[in-house]
C-alpha positions as CSV (number, residue, x, y, z in Angstrom):
1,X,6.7,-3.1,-12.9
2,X,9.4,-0.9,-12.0
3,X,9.7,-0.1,-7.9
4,X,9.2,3.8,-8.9
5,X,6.4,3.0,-11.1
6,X,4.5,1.1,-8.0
7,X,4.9,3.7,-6.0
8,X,3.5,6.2,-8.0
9,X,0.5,4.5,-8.9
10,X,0.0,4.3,-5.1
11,X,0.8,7.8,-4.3
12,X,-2.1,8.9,-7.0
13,X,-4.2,6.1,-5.4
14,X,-3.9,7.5,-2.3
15,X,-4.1,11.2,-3.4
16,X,-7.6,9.8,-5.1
17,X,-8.7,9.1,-2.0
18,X,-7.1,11.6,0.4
19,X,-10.0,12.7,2.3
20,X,-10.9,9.0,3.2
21,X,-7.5,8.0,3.8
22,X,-7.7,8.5,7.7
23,X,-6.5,6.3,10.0
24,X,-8.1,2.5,10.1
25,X,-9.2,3.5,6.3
26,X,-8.2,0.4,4.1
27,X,-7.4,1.1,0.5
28,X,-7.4,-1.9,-1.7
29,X,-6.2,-2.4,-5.4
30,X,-6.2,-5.3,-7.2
31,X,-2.5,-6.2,-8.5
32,X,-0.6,-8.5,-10.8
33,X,2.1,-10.7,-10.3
34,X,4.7,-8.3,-11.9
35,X,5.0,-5.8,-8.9
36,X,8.1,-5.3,-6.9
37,X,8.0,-7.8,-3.5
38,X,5.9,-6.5,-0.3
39,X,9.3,-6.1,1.3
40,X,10.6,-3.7,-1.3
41,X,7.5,-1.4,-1.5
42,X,7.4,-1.0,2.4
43,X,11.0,-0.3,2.5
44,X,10.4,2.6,-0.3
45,X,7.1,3.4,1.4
46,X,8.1,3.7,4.7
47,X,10.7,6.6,4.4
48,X,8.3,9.0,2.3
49,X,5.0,7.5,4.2
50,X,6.0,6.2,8.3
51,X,2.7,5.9,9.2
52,X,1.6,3.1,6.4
53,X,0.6,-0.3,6.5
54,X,1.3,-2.0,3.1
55,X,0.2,-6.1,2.7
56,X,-0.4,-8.0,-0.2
57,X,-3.0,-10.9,0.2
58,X,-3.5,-13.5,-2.4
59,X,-7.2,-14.1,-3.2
60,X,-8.7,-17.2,-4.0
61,X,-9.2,-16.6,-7.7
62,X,-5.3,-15.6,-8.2
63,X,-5.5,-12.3,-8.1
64,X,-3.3,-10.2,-5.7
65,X,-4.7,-7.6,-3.7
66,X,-2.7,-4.6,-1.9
67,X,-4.2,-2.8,1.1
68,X,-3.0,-0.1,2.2
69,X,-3.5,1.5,5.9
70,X,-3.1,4.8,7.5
71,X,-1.8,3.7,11.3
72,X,-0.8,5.8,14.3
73,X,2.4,6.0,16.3
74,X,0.5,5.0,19.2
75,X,-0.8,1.3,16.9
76,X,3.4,0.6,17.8
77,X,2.9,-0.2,21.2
């Protein structure tokens, strides 16, 4: 998947859910293997999105899972 094409699908992920989506809300999606790396989504993430938490975990059962968190300024220090 193109790096464009990930973060769109997030941005209407987190448009879905954009009265949820305060901080210490975790969004989850289930991914595959063909998404651009953690690094490069956080990089692209970060400038539109500062306040973001982006990890990918690998479950038990192969499947990836991103989670996505709204963080404060103040979660820096």
């Amino acid at each position: 998947m193109e790096l464009s094409d990930a973060v769109s699908t997030i941005e209407y992920k987190i448009s879905t859910y954009s009265t949820h989506f305060n901080e210490g809300f975790v969004l989850k999606m289930d991914i595959h293997p063909g998404w651009p790396s953690e690094y490069e989504l956080q990089q692209k993430l970060q400038r539109m999105y500062p306040f973001m938490s982006i990890k990918y975990h690998f479950l038990d059962n192969e499947v990836m899972q991103l989670s996505i968190q709204k963080i404060t300024p103040s979660s820096f220090s």
